[in-house]
N, C-alpha and C positions, 0 to 999 in steps of 0.2 A: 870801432871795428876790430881793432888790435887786440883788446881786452876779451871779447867776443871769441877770439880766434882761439887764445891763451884757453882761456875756461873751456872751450868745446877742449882743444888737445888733452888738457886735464883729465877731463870727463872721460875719454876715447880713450885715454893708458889706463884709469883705474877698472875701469869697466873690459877693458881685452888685456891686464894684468892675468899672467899662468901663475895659478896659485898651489903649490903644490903641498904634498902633506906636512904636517905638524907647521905649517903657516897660515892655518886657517884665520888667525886674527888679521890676517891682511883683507880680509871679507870686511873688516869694520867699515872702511870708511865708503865701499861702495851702499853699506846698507844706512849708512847715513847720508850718503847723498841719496836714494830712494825714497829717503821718508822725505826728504826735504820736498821733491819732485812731488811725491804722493799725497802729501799733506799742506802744502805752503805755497805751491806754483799756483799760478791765475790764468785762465785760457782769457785768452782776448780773442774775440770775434773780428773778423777781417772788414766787415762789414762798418764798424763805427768805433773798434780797436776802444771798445769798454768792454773791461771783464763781464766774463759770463761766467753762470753761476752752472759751474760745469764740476763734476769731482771726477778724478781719473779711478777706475777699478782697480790699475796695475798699468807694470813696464814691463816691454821687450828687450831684449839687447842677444845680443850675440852670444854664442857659445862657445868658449874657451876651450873646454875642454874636447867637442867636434873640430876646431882647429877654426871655427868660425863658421862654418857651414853650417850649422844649424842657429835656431832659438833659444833661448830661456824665455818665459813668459812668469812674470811673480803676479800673483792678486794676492788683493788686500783679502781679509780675513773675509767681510761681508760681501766685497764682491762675490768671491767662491761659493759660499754657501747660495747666493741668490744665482750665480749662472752656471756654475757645475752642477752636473749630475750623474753619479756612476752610475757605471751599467753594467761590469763587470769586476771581479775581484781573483786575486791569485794571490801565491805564497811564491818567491823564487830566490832561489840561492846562484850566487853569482861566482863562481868559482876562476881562477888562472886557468890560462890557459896558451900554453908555447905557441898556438897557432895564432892566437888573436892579441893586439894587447888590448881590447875591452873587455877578456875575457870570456867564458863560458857562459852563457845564462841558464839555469834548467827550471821551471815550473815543477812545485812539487805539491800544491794545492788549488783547486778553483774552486771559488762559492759554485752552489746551484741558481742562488737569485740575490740580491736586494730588494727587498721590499721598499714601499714608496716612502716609508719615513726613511729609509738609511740603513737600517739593519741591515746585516749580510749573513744570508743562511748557507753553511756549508755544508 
């Protein structure tokens, strides 16, 4: 159980670690511990606790940069392509802005459509 405790606290600082600029390599090892989770974890069924032949799409975890009130959601590549689907598209420039510290955001492009393969007509 102690072991248990340890590895979850591990898991909780790297993953709510503020990462701020030119330390993006501190991203490394959260994105090795995701592949690990995404590619290597075994769901066990509660039911007879043998693995079930389960594949995860993706992880949630919190948002550092919301201050933790929000999500991050990562899919895997094929996940996305199989359950996303746009519906809309823009261009936006994100500028400073004294009054905000996220900034300004301004829309300075929208498609007309996406077609059903993906293209996006502007």
């Amino acid at each position: 159980m102690e072991q248990t405790q340890l590895i979850r606290s591990f898991l909780v600082r790297q993953f709510m670690k503020n990462v701020g600029p030119g330390s993006e390599h501190e991203y490394k090892i959260t994105n090795a511990i995701a592949s690990v989770l995404l590619k290597e974890f075994t769901f066990v069924t509660k039911a007879d606790l043998l693995p079930a032949e389960v594949e995860a799409d993706g992880i949630a975890y919190a948002s550092i940069a919301a201050e933790a009130k929000g999500a991050n959601i990562a899919f895997t590549c094929a996940a996305a392509d199989r359950l996303l689907k746009p519906v809309a598209c823009g261009v936006f420039v994100v500028e400073k802005d004294s009054n905000s510290p996220w900034g300004a955001i301004r829309r300075t492009h929208r498609a007309e459509s996406i077609t059903p393969e993906g293209n996006i007509v502007w």
